[in-house]
C-alpha positions as a Python dict, from the first residue, in 0.01 Angstrom:
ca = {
    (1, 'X'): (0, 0, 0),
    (2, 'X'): (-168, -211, -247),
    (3, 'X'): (-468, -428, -260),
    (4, 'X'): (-451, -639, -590),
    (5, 'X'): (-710, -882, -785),
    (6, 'X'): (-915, -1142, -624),
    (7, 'X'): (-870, -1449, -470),
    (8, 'X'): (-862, -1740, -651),
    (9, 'X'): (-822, -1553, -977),
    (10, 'X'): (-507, -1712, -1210),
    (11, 'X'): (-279, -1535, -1423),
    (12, 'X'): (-340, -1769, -1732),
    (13, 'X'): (0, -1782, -1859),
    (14, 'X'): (235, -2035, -2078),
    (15, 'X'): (391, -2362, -1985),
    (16, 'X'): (681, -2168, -1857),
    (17, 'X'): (499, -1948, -1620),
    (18, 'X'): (363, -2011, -1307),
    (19, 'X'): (-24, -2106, -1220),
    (20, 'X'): (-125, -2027, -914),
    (21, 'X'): (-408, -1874, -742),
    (22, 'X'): (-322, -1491, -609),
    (23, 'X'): (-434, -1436, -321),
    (24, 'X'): (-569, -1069, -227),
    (25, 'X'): (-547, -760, -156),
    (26, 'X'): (-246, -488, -76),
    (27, 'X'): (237, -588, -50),
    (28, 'X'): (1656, -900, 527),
    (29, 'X'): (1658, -630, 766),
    (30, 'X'): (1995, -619, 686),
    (31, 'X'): (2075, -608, 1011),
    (32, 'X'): (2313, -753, 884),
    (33, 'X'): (2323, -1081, 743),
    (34, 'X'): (2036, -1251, 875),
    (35, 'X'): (1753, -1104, 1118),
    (36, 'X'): (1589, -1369, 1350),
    (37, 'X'): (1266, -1289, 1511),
    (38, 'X'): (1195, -1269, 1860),
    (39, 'X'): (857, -1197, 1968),
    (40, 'X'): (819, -846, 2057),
    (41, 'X'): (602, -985, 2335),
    (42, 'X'): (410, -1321, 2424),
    (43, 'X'): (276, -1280, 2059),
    (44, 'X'): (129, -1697, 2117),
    (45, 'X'): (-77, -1505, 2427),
    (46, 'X'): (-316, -1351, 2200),
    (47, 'X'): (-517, -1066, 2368),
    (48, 'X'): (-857, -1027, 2365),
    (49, 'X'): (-944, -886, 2035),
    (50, 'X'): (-706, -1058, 1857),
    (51, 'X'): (-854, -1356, 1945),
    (52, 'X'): (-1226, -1193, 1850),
    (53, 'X'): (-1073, -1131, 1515),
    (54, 'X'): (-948, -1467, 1451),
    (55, 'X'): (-1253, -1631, 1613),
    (56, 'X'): (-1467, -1409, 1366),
    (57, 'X'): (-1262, -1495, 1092),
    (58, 'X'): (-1308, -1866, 1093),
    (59, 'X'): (-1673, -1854, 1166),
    (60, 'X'): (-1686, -1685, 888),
    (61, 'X'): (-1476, -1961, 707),
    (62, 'X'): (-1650, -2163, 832),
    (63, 'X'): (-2001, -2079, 717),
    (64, 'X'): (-1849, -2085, 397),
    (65, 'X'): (-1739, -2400, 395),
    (66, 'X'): (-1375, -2357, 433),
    (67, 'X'): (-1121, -2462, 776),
    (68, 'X'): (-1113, -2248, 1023),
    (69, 'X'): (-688, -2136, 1056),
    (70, 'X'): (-493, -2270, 1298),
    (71, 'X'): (-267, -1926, 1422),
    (72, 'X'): (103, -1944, 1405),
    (73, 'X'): (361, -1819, 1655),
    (74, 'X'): (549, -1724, 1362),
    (75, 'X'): (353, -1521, 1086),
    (76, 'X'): (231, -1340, 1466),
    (77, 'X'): (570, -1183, 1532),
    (78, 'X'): (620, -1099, 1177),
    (79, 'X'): (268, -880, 1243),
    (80, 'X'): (385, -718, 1521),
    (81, 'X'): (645, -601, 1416),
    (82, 'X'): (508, -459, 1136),
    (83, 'X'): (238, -291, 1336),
    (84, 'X'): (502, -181, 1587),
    (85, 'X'): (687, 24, 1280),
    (86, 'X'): (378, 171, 1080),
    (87, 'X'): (282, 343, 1490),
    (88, 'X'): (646, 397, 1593),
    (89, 'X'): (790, 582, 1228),
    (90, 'X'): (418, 714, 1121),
    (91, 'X'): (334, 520, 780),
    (92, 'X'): (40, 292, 647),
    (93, 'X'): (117, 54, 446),
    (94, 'X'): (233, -301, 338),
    (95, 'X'): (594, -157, 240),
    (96, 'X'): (785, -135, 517),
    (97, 'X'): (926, 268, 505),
    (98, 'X'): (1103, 270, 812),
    (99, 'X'): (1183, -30, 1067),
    (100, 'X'): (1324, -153, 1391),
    (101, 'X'): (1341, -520, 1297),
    (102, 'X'): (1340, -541, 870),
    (103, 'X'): (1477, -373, 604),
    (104, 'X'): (1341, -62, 389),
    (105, 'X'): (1123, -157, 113),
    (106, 'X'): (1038, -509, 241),
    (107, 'X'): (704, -702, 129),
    (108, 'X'): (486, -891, 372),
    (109, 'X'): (665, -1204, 262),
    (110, 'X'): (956, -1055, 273),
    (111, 'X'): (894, -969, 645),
    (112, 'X'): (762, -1330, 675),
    (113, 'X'): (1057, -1546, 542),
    (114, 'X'): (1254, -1360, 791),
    (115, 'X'): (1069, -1428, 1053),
    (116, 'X'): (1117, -1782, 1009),
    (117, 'X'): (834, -1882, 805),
    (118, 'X'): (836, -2059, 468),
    (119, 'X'): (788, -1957, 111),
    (120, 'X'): (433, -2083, 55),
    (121, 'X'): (96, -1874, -3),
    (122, 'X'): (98, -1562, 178),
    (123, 'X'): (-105, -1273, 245),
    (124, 'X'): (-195, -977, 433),
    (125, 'X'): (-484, -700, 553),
    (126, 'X'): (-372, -427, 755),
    (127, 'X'): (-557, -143, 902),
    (128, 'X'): (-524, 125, 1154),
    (129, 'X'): (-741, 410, 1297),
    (130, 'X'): (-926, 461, 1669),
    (131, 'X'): (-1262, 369, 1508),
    (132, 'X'): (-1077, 24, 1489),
    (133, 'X'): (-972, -67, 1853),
    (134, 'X'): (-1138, -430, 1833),
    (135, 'X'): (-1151, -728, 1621),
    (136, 'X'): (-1536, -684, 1571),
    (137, 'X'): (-1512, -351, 1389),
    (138, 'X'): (-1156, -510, 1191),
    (139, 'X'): (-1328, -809, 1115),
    (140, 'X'): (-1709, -612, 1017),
    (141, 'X'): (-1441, -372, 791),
    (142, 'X'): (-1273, -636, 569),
    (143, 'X'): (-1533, -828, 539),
    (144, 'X'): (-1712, -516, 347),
    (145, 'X'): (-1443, -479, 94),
    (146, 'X'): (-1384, -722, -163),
    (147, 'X'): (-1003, -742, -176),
    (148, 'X'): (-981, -808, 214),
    (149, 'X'): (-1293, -1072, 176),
    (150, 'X'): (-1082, -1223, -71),
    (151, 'X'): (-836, -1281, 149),
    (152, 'X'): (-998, -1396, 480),
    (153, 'X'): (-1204, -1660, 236),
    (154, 'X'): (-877, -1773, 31),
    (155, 'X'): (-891, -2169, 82),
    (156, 'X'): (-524, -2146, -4),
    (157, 'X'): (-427, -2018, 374),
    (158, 'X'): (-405, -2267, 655),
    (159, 'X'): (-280, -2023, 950),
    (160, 'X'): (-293, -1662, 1056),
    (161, 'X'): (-46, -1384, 1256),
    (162, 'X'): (-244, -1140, 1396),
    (163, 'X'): (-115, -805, 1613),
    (164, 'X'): (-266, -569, 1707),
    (165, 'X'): (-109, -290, 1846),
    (166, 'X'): (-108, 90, 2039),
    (167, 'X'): (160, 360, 1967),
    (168, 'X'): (67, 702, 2184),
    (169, 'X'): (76, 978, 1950),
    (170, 'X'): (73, 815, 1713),
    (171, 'X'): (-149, 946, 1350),
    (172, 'X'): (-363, 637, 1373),
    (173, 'X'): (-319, 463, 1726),
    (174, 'X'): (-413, 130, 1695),
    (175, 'X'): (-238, -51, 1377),
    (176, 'X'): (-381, -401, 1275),
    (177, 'X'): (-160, -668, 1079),
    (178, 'X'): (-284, -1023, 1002),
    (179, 'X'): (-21, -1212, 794),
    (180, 'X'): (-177, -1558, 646),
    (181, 'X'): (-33, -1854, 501),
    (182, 'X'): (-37, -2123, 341),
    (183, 'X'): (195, -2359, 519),
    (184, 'X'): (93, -2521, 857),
    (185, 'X'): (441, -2420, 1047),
    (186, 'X'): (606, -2622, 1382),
    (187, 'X'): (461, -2274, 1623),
    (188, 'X'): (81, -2335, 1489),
    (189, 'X'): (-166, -2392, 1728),
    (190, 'X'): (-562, -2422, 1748),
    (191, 'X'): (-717, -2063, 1849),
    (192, 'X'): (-869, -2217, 2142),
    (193, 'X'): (-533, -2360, 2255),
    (194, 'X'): (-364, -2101, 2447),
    (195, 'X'): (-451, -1824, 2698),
    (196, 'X'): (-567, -1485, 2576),
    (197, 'X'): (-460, -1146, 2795),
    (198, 'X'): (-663, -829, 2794),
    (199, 'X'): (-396, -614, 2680),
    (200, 'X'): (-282, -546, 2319),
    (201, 'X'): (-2, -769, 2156),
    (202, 'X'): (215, -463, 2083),
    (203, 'X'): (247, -143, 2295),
    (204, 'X'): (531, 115, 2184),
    (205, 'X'): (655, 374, 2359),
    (206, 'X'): (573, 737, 2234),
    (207, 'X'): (746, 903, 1988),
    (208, 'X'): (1006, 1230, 2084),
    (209, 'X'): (708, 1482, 1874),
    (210, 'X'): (351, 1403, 1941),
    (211, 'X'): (36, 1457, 1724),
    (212, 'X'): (-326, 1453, 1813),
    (213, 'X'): (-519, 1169, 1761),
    (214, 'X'): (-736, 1137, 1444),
    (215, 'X'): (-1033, 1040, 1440),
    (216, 'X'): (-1103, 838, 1087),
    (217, 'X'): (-1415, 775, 939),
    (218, 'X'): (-1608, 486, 939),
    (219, 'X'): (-1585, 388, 600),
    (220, 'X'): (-1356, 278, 320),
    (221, 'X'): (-1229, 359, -4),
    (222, 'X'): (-1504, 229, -313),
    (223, 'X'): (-1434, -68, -462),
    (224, 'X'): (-1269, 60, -810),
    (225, 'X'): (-1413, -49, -1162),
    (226, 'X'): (-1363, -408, -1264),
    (227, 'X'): (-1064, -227, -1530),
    (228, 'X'): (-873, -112, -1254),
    (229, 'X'): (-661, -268, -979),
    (230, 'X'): (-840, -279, -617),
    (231, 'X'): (-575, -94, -407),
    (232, 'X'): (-761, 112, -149),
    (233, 'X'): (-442, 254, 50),
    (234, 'X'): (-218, 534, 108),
    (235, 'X'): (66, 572, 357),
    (236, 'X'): (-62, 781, 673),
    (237, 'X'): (122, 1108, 726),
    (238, 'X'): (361, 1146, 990),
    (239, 'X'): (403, 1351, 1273),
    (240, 'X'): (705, 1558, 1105),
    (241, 'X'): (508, 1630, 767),
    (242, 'X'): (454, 1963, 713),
    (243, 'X'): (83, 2075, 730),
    (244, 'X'): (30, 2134, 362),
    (245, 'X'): (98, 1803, 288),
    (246, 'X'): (-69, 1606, 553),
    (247, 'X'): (-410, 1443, 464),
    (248, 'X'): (-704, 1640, 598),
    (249, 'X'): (-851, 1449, 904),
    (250, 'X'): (-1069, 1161, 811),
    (251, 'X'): (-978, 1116, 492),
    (252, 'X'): (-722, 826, 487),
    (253, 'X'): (-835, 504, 383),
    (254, 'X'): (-816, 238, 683),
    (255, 'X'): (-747, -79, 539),
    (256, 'X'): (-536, -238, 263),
    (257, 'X'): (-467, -619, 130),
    (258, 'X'): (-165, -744, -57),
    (259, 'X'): (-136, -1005, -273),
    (260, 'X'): (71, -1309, -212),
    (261, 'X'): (381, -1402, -415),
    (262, 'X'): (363, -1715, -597),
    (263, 'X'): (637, -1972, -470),
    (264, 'X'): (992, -1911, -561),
    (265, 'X'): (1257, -2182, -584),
    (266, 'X'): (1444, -2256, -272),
    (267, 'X'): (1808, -2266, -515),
    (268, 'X'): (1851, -1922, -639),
    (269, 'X'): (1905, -1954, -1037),
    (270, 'X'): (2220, -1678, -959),
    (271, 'X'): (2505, -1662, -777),
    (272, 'X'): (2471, -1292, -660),
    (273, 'X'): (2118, -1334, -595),
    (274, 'X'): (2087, -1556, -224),
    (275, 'X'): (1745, -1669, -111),
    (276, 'X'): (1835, -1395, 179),
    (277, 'X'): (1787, -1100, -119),
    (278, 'X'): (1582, -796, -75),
    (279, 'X'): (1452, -866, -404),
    (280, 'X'): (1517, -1242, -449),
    (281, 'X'): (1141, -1317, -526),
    (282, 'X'): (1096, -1050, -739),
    (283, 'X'): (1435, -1158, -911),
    (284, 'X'): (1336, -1519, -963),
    (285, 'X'): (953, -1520, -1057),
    (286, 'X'): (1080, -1254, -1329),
    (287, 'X'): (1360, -1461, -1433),
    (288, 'X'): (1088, -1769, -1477),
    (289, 'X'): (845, -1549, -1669),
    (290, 'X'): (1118, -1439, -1925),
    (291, 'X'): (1084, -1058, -1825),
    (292, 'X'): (1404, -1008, -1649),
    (293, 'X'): (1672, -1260, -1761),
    (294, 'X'): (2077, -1283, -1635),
    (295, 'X'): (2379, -1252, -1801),
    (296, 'X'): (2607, -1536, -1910),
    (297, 'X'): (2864, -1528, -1639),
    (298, 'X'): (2533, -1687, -1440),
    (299, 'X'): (2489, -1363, -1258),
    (300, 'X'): (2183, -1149, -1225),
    (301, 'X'): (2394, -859, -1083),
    (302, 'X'): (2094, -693, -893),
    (303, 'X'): (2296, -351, -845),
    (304, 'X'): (2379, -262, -1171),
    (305, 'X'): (2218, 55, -1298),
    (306, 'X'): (1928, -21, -1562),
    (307, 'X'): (1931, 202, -1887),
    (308, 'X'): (1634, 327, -2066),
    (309, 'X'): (1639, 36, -2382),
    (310, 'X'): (1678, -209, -2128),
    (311, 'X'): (1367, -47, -1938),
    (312, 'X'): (1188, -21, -2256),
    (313, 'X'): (1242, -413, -2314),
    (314, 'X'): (1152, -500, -1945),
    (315, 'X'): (833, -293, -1959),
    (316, 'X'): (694, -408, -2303),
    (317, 'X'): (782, -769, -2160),
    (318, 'X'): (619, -726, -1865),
    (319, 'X'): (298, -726, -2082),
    (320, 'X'): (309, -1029, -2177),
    (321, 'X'): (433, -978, -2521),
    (322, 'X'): (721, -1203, -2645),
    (323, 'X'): (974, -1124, -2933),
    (324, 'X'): (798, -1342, -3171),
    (325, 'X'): (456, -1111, -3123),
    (326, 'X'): (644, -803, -3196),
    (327, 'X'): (654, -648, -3546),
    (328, 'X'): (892, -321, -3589),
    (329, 'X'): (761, -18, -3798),
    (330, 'X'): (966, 41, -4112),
    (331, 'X'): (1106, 347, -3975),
    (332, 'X'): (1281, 466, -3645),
    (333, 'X'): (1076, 655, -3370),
    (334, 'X'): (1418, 799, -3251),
    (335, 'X'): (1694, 933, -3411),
    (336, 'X'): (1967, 775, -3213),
    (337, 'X'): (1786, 412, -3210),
    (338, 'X'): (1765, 356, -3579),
    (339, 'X'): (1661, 25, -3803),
    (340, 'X'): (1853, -267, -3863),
    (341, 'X'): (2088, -300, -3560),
    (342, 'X'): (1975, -631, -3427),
    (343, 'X'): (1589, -690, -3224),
    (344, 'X'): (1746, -477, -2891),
    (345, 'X'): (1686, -220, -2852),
    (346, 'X'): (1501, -120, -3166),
    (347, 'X'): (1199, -361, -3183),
    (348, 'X'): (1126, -268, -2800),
    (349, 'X'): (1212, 105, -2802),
    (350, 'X'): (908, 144, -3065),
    (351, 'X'): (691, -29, -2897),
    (352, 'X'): (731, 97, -2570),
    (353, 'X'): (683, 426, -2789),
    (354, 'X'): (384, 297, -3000),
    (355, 'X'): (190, 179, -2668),
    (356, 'X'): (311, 537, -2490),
    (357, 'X'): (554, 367, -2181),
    (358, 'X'): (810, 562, -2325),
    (359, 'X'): (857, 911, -2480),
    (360, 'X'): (1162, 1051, -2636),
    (361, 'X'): (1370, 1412, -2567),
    (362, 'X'): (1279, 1751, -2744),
    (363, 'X'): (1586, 1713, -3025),
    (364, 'X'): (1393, 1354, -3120),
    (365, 'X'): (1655, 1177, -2945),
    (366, 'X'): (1578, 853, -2684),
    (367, 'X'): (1934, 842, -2503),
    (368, 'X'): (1882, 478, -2507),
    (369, 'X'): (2208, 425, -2330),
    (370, 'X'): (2136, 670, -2045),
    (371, 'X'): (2036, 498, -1682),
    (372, 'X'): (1697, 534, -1546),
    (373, 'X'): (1633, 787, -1245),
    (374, 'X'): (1385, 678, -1006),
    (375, 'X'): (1159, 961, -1119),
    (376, 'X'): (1133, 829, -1516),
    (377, 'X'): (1103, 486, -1346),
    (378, 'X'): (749, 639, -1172),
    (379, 'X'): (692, 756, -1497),
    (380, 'X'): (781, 464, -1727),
    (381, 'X'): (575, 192, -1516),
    (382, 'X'): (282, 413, -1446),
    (383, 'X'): (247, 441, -1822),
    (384, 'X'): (292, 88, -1863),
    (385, 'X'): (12, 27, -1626),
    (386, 'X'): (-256, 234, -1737),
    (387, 'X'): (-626, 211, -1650),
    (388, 'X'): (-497, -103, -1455),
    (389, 'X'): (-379, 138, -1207),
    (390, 'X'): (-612, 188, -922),
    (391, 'X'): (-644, 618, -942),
    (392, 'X'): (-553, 776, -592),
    (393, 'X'): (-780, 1025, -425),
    (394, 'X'): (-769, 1341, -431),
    (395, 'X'): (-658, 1424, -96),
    (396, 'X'): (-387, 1130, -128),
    (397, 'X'): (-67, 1226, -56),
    (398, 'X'): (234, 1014, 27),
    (399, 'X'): (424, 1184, 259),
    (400, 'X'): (761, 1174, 41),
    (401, 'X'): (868, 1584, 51),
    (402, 'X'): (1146, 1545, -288),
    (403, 'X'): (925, 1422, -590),
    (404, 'X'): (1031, 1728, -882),
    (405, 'X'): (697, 1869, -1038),
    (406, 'X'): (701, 1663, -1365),
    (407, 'X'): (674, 1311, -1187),
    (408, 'X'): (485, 1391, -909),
    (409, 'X'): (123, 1259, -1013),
    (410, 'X'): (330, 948, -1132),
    (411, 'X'): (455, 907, -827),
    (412, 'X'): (133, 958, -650),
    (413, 'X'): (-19, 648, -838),
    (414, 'X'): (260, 458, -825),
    (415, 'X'): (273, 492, -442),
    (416, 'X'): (-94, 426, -415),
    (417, 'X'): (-97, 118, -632),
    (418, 'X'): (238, -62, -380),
    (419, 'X'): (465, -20, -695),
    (420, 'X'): (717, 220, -555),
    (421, 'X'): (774, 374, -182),
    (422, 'X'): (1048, 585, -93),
    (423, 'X'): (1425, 532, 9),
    (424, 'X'): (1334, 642, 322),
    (425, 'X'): (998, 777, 519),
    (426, 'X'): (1004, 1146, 379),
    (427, 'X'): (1237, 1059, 79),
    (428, 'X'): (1217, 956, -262),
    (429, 'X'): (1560, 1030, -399),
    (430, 'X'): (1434, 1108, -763),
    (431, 'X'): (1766, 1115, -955),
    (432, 'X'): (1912, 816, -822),
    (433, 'X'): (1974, 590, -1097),
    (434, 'X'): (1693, 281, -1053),
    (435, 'X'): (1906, -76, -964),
    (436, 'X'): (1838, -440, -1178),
    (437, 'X'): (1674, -525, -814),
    (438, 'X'): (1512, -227, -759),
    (439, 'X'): (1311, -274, -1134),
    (440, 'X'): (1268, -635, -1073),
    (441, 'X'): (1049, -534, -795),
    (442, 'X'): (855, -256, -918),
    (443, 'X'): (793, -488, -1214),
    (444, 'X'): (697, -765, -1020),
    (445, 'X'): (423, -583, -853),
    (446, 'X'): (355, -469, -1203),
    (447, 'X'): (287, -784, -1355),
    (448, 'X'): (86, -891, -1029),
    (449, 'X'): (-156, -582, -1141),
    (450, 'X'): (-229, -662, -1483),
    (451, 'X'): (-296, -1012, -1409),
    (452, 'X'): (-539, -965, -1181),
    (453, 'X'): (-693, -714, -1452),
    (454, 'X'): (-698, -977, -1680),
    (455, 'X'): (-416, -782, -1906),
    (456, 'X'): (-110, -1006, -1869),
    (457, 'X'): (-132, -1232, -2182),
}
């Protein structure tokens, strides 16, 4: 649900961190060890208008003096599939929320490495709506909005999955994924190269409740402000939302980018961490940047609850902002996280406080100690972000039915911007204590944000 930076654009970092271009936006099924993918049809048959879409797309590349993509067998099944959930569970986004084939709260390269492909550049542009049926009004929309542009023009991607697929009674109907990449695979072949068919790539089956087709407008979200992120999504509503909380008809955004995930190493620096990880990327790109760092045993220990110094150190972090940089106030902020006892927590308790990430209890206490609930996560890393987050709409809503009063705008922008998503389609499970894997995501997208904004130092 998140469409991040430009293309091109580098997060200018030290000699530890990594240099390379992000591509644009928006962002493991443990079934049970590994999930293979099978094509959930001939998905190297492209139909029709998936084959108008990629055709468009490399004319396009073309006139701008970049290859045209070859389209992969691979990064194809990984789109259907993902086009196949958002029609058959009723979401919109990059996230996956609910799945046949991956696991809840998997990223497009997530989806991708389990598909088969390899870590290299990737990216993705989804949409979805009955005003986009064919690859001429796909292509005619991304190519209007900067963060999709971005994408389709990266010179960083060699091949392209495309899907498009039809779920009857479904919110949207038609749901469009294109996964890119920068790695020409074994299944890539030249556009031309193999036979189209006139039906869609993906066809589902209805779902048990039905819901009339909506008709979406024509247009999408406005670019933000150059001090803001570019995500123009939010998740569709489903067909067992309550009325009050579905999004008036017409009003739902129909495209979104993601940006791609920098290359991770193929030896995972910790033991409990596999390359097969929900989070592994996330783990390891934080782990390289300093933010997030293991313990001495060599573990990483990616279920462990995270407490709120230890968020206050990964936030301030996340900024950019080393040790060295730091200078602590004379006096203590909190009562219970005083002077003098060593650089954690103290020096990044105040200035988590001092920038506003973090705010204290009514007694002037912090509970430093205490583990974080998903709900003062929303909280914690919306503050940290800023004016860097992309604001929602008003008539955004994201479907999740739990979120208590005092976080719920948090988790509205939080949602919108691809930094959280719920534990399941309707849920967000607010006071659940937030995992070491769980944050190393969220902060990962995080980070991705404010260097696209130009704020990571």
């Amino acid at each position: 649900m998140v469409a991040v930076g430009r293309v091109g654009r580098v997060l200018r970092c030290s000699s530890r961190r990594w240099r390379a271009s992000i591509v644009l936006p928006l962002l493991l099924v443990l079934v049970f060890v590994v999930v293979l993918c099978v094509p959930v049809t001939a998905a190297a048959s492209l139909s029709t208008e998936e084959l108008d879409l990629v055709t468009q797309v490399n004319a396009y590349r073309e006139a701008n003096n970049l290859a045209p993509l070859l389209v992969s067998v691979t990064l194809s099944d990984s789109a259907a599939r993902h086009s196949s959930d958002m029609g058959r569970y009723g979401f919109f986004g990059h996230t996956t929320q609910q799945s046949d084939y991956f696991p809840i709260g998997s990223a497009p390269w997530d989806r991708m490495r389990l598909c088969g492909y390899p870590q290299a550049a990737m990216g993705e542009n989804i949409a979805a709506g009955a005003a986009l049926s064919t690859g001429s009004a796909v292509f005619e929309r991304w190519r209007a909005s900067p963060t999709h542009d971005d994408i389709m023009l990266s010179p960083s991607f060699k091949v392209v999955g495309v899907s498009r697929g039809y779920v009857a009674g479904s919110p949207y109907g038609y749901y469009w994924t294109a996964d890119f990449g920068g790695y020409v695979d074994a299944t890539a072949y030249p556009p031309g190269g193999m036979s189209t068919t006139s039906s869609t790539s993906t066809t589902v089956a209805a779902p048990s409740t039905t819901t009339t087709m909506r008709s979406l407008t024509t247009t999408t979200t406005a670019r933000p402000p150059a001090s803001t992120t570019t995500t123009t999504a939010q998740s569709a509503a489903t067909t067992t939302l309550p009325p009050a909380v579905s999004p008036a008809p017409g009003t739902t955004p129909t495209t979104i980018s993601w940006v791609s995930q920098p290359p991770v190493p193929t030896v995972s620096p910790f033991s409990d961490v596999p390359t097969t990880h929900l989070f592994y990327g996330s783990i390891c790109t934080l782990h390289a940047e300093g933010v997030m760092t293991g313990f001495g045993d060599g573990l990483f220990r990616p279920d462990d609850f995270v407490r709120r110094a230890q968020m206050a150190k990964i936030l301030v972090l996340a900024q950019g902002s080393s040790l060295r940089e730091l200078e602590p106030p004379s006096r203590a902020t909190f009562s219970d996280v005083p002077p003098g006892g060593g650089d954690y927590p103290f020096i990044f308790v105040e200035q988590a406080a001092e920038w506003g990430i973090v705010e204290g209890r009514p007694d002037g206490s912090f509970a430093p100690y205490e583990h974080v609930t998903r709900a003062q996560l929303a909280l914690m890393v919306v503050r940290a972000g800023g004016s860097h987050l992309a604001a929602p709409p008003t008539d955004y809503h994201h479907g999740l039915l739990d979120v208590p009063p005092f976080a719920a705008e948090a988790v509205r922008i939080a949602t919108y911007n691809g930094l959280l998503s719920g534990t399941t389609v309707h849920a967000f499970d607010p006071y659940s204590f937030a995992t070491r894997g769980q944050v190393a995501k969220v902060v990962w997208a995080l980070v991705v944000i404010l260097g696209m904004s130009g704020a990571w130092n």
